[in-house]
N, CA, C and O of each residue as an XYZ file, in Angstrom:
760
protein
N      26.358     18.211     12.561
C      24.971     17.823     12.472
C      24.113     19.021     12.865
O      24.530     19.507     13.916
N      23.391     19.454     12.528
C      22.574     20.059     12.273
C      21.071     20.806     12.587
O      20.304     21.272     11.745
N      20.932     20.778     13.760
C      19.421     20.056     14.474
C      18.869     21.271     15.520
O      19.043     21.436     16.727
N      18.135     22.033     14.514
C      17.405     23.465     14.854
C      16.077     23.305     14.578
O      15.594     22.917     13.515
N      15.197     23.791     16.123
C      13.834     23.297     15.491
C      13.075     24.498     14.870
O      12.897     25.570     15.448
N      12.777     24.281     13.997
C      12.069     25.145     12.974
C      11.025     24.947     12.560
O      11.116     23.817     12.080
N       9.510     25.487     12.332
C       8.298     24.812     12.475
C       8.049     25.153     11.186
O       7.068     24.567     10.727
N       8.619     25.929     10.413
C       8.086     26.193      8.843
C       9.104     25.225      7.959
O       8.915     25.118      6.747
N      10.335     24.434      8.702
C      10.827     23.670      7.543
C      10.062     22.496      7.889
O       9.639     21.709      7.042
N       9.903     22.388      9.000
C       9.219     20.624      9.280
C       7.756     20.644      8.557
O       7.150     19.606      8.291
N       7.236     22.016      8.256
C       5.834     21.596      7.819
C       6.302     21.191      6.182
O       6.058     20.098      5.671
N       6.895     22.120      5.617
C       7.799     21.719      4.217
C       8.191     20.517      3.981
O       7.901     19.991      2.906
N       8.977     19.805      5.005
C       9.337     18.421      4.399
C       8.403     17.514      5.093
O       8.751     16.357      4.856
N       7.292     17.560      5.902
C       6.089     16.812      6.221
C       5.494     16.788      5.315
O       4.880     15.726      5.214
N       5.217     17.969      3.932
C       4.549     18.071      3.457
C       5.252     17.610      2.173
O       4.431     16.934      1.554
N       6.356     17.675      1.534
C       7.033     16.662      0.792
C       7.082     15.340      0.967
O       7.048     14.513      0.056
N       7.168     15.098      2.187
C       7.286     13.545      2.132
C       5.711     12.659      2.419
O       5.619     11.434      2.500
N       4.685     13.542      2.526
C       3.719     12.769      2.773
C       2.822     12.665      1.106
O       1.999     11.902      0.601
N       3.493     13.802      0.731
C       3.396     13.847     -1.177
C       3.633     12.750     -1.837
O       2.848     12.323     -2.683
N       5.155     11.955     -1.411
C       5.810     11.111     -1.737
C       5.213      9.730     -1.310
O       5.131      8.782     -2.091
N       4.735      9.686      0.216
C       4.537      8.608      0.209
C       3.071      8.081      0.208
O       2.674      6.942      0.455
N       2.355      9.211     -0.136
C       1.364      9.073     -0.777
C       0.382      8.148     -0.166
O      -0.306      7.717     -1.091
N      -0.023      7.620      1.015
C      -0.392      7.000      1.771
C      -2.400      6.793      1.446
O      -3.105      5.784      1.475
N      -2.660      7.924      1.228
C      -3.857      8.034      1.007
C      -3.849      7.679     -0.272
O      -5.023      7.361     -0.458
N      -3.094      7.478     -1.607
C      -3.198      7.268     -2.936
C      -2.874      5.145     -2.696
O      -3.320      4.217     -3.371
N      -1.997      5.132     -1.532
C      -1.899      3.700     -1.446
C      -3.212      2.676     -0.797
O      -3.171      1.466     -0.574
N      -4.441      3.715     -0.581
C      -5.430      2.964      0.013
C      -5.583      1.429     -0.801
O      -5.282      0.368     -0.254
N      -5.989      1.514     -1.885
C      -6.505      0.945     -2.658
C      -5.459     -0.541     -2.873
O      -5.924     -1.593     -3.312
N      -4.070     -0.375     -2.491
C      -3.297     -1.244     -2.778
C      -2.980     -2.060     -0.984
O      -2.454     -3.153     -0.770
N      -3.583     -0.939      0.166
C      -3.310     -2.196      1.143
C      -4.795     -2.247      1.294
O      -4.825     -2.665      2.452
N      -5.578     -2.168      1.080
C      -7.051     -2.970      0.926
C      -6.288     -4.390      0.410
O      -6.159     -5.398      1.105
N      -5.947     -4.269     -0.586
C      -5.761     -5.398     -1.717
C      -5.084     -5.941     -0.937
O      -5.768     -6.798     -0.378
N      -3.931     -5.926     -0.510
C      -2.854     -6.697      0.712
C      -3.753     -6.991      1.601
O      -4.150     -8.146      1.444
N      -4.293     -6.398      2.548
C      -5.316     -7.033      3.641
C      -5.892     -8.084      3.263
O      -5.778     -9.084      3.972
N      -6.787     -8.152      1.852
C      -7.557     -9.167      1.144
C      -6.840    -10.238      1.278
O      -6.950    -11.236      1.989
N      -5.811     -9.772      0.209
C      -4.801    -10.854     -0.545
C      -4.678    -12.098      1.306
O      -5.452    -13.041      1.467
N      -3.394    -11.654      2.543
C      -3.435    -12.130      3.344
C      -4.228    -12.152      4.542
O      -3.562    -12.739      5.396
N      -4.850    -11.949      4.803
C      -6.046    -11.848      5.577
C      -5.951    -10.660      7.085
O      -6.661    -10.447      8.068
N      -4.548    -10.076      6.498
C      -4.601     -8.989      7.961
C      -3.193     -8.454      7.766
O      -2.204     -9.057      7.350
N      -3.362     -6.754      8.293
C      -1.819     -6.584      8.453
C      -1.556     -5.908      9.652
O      -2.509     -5.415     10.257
N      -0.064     -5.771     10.232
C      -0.089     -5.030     11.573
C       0.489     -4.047     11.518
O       1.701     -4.035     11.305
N      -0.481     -2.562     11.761
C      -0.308     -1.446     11.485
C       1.405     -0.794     12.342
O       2.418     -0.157     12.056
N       0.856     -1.401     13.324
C       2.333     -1.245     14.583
C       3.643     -2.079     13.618
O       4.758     -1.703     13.980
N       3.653     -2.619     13.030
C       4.840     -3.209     12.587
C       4.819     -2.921     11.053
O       5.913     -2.966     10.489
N       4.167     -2.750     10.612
C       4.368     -1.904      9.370
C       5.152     -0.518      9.006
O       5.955     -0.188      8.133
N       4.374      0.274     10.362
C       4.522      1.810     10.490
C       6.151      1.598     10.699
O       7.064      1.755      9.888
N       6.179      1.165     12.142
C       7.283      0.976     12.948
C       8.654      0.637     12.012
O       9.783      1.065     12.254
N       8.289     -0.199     10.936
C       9.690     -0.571     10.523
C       9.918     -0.020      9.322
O      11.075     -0.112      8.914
N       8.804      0.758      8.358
C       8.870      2.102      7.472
C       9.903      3.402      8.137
O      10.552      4.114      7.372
N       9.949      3.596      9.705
C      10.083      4.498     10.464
C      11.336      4.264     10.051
O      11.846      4.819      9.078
N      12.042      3.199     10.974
C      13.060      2.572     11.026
C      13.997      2.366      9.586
O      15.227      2.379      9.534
N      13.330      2.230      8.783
C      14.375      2.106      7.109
C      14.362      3.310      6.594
O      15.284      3.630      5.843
N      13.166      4.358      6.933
C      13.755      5.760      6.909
C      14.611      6.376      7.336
O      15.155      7.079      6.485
N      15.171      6.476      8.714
C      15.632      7.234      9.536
C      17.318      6.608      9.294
O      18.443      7.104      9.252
N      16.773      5.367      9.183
C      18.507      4.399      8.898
C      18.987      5.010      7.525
O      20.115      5.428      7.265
N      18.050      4.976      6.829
C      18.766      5.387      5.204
C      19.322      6.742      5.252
O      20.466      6.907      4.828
N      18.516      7.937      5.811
C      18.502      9.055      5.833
C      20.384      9.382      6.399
O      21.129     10.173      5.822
N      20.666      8.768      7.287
C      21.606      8.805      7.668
C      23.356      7.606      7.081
O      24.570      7.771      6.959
N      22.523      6.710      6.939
C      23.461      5.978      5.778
C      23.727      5.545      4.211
O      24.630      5.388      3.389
N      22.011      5.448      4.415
C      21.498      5.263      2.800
C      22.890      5.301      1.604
O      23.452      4.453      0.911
N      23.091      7.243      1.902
C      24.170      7.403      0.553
C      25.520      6.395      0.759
O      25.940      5.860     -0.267
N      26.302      6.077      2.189
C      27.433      5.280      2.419
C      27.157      4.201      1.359
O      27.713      3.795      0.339
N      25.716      3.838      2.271
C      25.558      2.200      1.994
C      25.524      1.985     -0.132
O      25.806      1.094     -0.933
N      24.943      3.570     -0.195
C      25.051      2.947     -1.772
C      26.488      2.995     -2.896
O      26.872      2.435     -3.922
N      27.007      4.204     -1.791
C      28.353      4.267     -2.709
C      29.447      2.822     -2.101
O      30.473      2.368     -2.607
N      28.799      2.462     -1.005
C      29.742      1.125     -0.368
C      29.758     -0.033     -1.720
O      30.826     -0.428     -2.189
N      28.453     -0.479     -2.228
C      27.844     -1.133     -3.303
C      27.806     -1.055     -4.849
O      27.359     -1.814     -5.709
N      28.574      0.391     -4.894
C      28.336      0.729     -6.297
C      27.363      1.204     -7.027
O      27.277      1.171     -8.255
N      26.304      1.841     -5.939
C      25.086      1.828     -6.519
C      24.749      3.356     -6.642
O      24.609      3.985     -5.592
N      24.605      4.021     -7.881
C      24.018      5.328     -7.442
C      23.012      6.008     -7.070
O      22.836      6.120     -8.283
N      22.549      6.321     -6.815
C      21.017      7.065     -6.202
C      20.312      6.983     -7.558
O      19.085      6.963     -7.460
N      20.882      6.923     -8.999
C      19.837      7.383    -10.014
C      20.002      6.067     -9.844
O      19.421      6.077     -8.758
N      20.322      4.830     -9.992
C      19.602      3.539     -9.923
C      19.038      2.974     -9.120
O      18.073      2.233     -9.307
N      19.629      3.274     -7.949
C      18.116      3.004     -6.673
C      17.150      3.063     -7.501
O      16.519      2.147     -8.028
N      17.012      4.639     -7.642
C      15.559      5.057     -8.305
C      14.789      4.699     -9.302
O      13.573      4.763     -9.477
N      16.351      4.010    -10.424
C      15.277      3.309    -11.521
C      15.013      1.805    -10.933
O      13.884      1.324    -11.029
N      15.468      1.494    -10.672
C      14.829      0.141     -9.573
C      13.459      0.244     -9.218
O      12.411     -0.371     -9.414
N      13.965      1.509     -8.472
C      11.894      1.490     -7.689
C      11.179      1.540     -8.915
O      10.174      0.851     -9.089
N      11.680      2.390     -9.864
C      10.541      2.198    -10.794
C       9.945      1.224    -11.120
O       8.770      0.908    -10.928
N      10.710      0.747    -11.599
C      10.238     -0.873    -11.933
C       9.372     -1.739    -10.630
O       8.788     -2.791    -10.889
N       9.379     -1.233     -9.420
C       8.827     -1.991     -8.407
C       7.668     -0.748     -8.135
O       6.912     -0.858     -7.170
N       7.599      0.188     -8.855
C       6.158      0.761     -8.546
C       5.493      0.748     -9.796
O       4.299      1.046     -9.744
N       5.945      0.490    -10.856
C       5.532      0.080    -12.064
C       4.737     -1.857    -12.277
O       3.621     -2.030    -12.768
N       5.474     -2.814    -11.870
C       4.613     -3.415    -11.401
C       3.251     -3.637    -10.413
O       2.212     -4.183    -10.785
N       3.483     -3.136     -9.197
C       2.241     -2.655     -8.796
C       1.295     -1.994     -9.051
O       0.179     -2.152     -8.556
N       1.687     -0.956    -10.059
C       0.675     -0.560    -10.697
C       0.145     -1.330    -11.454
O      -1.014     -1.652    -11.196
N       0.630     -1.741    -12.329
C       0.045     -3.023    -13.498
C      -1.357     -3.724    -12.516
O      -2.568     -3.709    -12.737
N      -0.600     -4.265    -11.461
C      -1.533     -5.457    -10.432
C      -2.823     -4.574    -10.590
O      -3.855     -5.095    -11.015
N      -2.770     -2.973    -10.184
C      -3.785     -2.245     -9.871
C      -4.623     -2.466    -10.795
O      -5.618     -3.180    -10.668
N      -4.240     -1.784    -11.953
C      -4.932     -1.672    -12.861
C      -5.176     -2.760    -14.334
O      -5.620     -2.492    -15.450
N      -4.787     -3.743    -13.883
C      -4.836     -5.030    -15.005
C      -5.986     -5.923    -13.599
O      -6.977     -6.574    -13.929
N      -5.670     -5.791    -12.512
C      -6.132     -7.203    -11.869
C      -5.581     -8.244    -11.746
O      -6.263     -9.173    -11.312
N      -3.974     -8.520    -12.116
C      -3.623     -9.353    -12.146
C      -2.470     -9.569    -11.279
O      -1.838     -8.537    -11.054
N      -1.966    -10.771    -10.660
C      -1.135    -11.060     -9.520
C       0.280    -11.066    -10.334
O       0.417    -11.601    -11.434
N       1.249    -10.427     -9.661
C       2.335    -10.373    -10.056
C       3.788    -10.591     -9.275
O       4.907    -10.986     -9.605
N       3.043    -10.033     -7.852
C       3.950    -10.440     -6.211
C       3.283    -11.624     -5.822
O       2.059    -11.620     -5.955
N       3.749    -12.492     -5.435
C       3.533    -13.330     -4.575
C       4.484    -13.317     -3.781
O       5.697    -13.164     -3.924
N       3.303    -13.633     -2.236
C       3.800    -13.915     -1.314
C       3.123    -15.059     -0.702
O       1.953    -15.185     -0.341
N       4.181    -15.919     -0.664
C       3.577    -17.464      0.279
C       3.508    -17.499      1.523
O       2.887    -18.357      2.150
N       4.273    -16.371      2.115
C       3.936    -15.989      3.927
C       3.217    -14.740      4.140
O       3.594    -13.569      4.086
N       2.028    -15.304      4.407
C       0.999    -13.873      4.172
C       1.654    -13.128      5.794
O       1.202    -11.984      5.839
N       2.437    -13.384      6.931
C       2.860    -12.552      7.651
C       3.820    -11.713      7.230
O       3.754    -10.778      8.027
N       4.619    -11.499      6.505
C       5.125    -10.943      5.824
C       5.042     -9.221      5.006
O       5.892     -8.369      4.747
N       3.463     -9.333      4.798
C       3.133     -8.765      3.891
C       2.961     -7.029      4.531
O       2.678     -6.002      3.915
N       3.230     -7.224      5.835
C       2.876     -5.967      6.781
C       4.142     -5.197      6.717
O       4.194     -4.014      7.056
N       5.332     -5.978      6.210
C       6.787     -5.781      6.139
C       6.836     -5.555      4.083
O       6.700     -4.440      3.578
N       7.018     -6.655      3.354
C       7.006     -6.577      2.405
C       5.842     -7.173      1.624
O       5.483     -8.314      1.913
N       5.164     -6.434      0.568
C       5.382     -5.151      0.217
C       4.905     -3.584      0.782
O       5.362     -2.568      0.258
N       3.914     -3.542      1.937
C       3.787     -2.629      2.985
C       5.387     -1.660      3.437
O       6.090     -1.125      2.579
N       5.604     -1.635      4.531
C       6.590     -1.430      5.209
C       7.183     -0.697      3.961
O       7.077      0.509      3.738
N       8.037     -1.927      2.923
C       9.085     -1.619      1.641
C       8.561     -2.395      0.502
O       8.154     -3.556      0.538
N       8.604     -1.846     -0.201
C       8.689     -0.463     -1.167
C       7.242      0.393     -0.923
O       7.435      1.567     -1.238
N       5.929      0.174     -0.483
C       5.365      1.070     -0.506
C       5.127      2.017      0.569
O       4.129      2.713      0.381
N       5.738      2.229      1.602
C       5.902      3.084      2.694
C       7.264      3.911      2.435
O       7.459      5.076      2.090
N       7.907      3.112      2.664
C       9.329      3.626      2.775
C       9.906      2.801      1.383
O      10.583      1.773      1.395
N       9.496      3.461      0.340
C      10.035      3.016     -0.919
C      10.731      3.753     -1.468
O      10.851      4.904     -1.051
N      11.577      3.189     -2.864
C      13.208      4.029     -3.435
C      12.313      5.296     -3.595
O      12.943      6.107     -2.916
N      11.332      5.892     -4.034
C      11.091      7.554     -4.036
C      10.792      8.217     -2.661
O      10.849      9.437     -2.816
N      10.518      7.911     -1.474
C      10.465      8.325     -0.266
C      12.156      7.685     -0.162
O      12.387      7.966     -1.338
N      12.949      7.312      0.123
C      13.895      7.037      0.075
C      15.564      8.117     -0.841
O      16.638      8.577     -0.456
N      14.765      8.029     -2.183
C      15.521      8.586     -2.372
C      15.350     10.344     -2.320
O      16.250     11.152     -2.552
N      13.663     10.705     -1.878
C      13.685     11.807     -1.330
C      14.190     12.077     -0.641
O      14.823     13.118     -0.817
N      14.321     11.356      0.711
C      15.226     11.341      1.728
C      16.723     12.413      1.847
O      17.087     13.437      2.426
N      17.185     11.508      0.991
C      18.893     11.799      0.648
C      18.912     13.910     -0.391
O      19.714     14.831     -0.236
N      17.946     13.838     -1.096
C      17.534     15.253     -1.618
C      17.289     15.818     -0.642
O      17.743     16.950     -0.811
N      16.784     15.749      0.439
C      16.280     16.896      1.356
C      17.375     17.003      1.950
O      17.747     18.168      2.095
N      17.995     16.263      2.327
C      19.208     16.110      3.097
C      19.588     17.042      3.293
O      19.439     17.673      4.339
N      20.386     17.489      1.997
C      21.275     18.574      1.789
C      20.429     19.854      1.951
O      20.924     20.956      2.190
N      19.271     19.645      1.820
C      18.532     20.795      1.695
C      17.962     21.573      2.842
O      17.876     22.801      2.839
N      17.503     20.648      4.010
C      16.555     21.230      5.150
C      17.545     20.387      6.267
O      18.350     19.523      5.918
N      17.317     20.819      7.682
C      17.971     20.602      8.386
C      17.724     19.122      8.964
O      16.632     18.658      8.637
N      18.628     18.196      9.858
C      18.416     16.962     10.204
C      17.363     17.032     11.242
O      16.519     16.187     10.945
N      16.977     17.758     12.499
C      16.056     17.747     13.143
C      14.591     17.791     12.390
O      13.559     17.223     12.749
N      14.754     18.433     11.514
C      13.179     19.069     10.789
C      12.708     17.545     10.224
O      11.544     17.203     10.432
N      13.703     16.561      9.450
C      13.478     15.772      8.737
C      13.005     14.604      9.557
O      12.123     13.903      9.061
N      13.368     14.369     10.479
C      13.465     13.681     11.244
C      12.119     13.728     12.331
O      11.615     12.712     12.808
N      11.861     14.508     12.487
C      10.346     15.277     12.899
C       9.433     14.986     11.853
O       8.446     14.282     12.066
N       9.774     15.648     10.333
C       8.606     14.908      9.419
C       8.565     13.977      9.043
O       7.874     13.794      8.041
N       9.358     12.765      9.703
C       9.517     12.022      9.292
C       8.825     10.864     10.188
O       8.509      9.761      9.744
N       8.666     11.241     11.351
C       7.722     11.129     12.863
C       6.638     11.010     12.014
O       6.376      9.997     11.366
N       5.948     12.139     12.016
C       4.915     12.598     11.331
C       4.052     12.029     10.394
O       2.837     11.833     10.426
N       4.622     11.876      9.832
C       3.996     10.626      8.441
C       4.146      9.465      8.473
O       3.689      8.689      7.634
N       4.747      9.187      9.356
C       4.475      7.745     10.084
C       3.324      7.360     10.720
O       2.695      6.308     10.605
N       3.082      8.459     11.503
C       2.359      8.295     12.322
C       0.520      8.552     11.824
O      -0.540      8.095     12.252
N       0.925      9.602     10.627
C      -0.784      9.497      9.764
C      -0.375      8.164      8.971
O      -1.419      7.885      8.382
N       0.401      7.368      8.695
C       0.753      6.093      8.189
C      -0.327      5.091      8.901
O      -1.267      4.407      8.498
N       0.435      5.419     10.474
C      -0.152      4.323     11.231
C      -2.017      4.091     11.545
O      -2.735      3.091     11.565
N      -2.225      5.297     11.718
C      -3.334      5.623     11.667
C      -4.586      4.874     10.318
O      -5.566      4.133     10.407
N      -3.890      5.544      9.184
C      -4.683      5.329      8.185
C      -4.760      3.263      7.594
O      -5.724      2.770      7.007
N      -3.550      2.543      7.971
C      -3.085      1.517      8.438
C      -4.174      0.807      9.903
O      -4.508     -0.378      9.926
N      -4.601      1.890     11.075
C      -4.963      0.764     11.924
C      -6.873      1.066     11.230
O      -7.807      0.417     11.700
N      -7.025      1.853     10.399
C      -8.353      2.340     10.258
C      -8.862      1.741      9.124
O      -9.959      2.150      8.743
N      -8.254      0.764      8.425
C      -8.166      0.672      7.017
C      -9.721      0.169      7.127
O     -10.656      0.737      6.563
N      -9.825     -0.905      7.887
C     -10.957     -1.396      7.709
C     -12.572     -0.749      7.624
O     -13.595     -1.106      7.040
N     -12.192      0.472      8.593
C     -13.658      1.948      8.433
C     -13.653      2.659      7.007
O     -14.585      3.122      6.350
N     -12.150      2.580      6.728
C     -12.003      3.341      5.374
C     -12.552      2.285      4.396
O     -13.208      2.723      3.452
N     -12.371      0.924      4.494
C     -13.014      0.042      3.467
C     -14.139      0.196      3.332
O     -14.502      0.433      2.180
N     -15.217      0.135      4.440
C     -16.634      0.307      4.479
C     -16.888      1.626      3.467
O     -17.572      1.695      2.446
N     -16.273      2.396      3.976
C     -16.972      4.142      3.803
C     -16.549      4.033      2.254
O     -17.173      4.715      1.441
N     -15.614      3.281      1.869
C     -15.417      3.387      0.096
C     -16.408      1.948     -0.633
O     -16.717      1.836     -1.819
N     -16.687      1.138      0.308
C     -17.225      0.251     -0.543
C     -16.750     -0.370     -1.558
O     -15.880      0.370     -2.018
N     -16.823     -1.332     -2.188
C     -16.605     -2.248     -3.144
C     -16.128     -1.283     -4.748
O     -15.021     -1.171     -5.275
N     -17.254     -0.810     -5.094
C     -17.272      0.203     -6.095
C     -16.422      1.347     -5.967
O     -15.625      1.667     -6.848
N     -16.603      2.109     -4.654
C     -15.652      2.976     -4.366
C     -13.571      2.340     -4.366
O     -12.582      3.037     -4.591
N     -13.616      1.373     -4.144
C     -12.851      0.767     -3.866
C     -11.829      0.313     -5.366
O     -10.641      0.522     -5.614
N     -12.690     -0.232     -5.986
C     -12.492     -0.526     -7.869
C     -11.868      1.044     -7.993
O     -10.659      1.217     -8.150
N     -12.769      2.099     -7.908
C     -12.318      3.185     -8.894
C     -10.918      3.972     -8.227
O     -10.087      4.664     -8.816
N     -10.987      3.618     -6.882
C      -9.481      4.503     -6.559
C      -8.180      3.420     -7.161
O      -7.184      3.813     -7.770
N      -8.496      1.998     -6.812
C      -7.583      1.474     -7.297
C      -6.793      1.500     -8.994
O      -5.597      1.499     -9.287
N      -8.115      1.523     -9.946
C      -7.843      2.382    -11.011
C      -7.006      3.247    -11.324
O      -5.876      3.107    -11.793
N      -7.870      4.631    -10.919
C      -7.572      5.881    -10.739
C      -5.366      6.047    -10.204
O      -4.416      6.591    -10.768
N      -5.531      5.129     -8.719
C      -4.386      5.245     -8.203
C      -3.435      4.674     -8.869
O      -2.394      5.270     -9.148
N      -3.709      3.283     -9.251
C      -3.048      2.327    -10.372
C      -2.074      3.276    -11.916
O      -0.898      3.209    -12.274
N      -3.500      4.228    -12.568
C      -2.587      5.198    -13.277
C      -1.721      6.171    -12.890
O      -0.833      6.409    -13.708
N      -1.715      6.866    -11.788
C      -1.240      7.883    -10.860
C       0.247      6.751    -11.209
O       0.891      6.791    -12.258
N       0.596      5.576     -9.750
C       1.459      4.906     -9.847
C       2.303      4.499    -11.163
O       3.532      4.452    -11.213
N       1.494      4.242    -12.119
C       1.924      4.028    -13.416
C       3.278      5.527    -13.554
O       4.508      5.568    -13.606
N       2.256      6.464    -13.565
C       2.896      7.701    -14.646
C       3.903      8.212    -13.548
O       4.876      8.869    -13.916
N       3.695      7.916    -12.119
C       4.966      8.259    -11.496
C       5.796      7.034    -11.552
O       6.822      7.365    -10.958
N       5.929      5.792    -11.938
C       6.694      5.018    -12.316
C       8.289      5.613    -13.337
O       9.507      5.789    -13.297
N       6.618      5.731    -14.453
C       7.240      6.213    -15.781
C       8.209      7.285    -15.440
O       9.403      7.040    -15.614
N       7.760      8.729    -14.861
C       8.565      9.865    -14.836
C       9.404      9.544    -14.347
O      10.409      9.714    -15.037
N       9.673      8.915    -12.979
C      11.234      8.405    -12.378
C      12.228      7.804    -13.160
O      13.421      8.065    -13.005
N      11.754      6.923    -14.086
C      12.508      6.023    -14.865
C      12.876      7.115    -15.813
O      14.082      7.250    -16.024
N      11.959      8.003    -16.486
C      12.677      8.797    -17.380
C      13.657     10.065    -16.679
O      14.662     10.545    -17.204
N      13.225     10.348    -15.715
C      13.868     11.175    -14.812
C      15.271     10.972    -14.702
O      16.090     11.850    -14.975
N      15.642      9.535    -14.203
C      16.813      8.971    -14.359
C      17.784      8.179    -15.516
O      18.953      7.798    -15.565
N      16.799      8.164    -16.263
C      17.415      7.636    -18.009
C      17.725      8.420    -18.319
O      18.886      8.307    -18.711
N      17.079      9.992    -18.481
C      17.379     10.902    -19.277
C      16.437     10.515    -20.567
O      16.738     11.321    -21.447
N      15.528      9.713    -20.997
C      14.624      9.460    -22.053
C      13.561     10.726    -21.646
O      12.550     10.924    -22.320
């Protein structure tokens, strides 16, 4: 194992994985969750994103070759689960339901859009690539502007307003779309 602290790889994969999980592009979709159930808890959201990171990072690949599952289908999976959400974004129309609005701080928060199959299966890519301390540090890290942007949502609602609010969801809705798409083709080979 592996675990040298290095301040130019941790800014590298802080800065990959906060690419990935895109937190500021997800405004628009936990507005909509807040709406949808009437509240979410930033502490248990963050907290258990943390937690299915750090677990995968270290078992993830077992657990998928335990299952039969390869990393390129994880990934086309998520697609399809960030490809619907996008739709919601940008159609307006309900497609998750959830009948336990406590829930919603966990799924779909927490998983797939925190710690979802592309932060996930980034995960397992860096792996090999940057050291386990560094990852594990940026992985702190973006949790923690997670949590933040999560306990603030409601200042950030104001300051975007209604209108402001429509156009990122849009805007983000296509973003989500076309990174849907590329993963799925990424892993089809189409």
């Amino acid at each position: 194992m592996n675990l040298v602290f290095d301040i130019v790889e941790i800014l590298k994969v802080t800065t990959v994985l906060f690419a990935v999980i895109d937190v500021i592009g997800s405004i628009p979709v936990i507005i909509s969750l807040k709406q949808k159930t009437g509240s979410i808890d930033p502490f248990k959201a963050s907290w258990v994103s943390l937690a299915i990171m750090v677990v995968f990072l270290f078992i993830g690949q077992s657990i998928l070759n335990i299952i039969g599952i390869k990393v390129e289908d994880f990934a086309i999976a998520g697609s399809f689960v960030l490809f619907f959400i996008a739709l919601e974004m940008i159609l307006g129309v309900k497609i998750y339901k959830d009948e336990i609005p406590a829930t919603a701080s966990i799924v779909p928060l927490a998983f797939p859009l925190i710690a979802g199959t592309g932060t996930l299966t980034t995960l397992l890519s860096i792996r090999a690539e940057y050291n386990l301390l560094s990852i594990i540090i940026a992985i702190f890290i973006n949790v923690v502007i997670v949590y933040f942007v999560l306990k603030y949502i409601s200042l950030l609602e104001k300051l975007l307003g209604v209108g402001g609010i429509a156009i990122l969801k849009k805007v983000f809705g296509i973003v989500l779309l076309a990174l849907a798409i590329k993963l799925f083709r990424k892993y089809t080979g189409l």
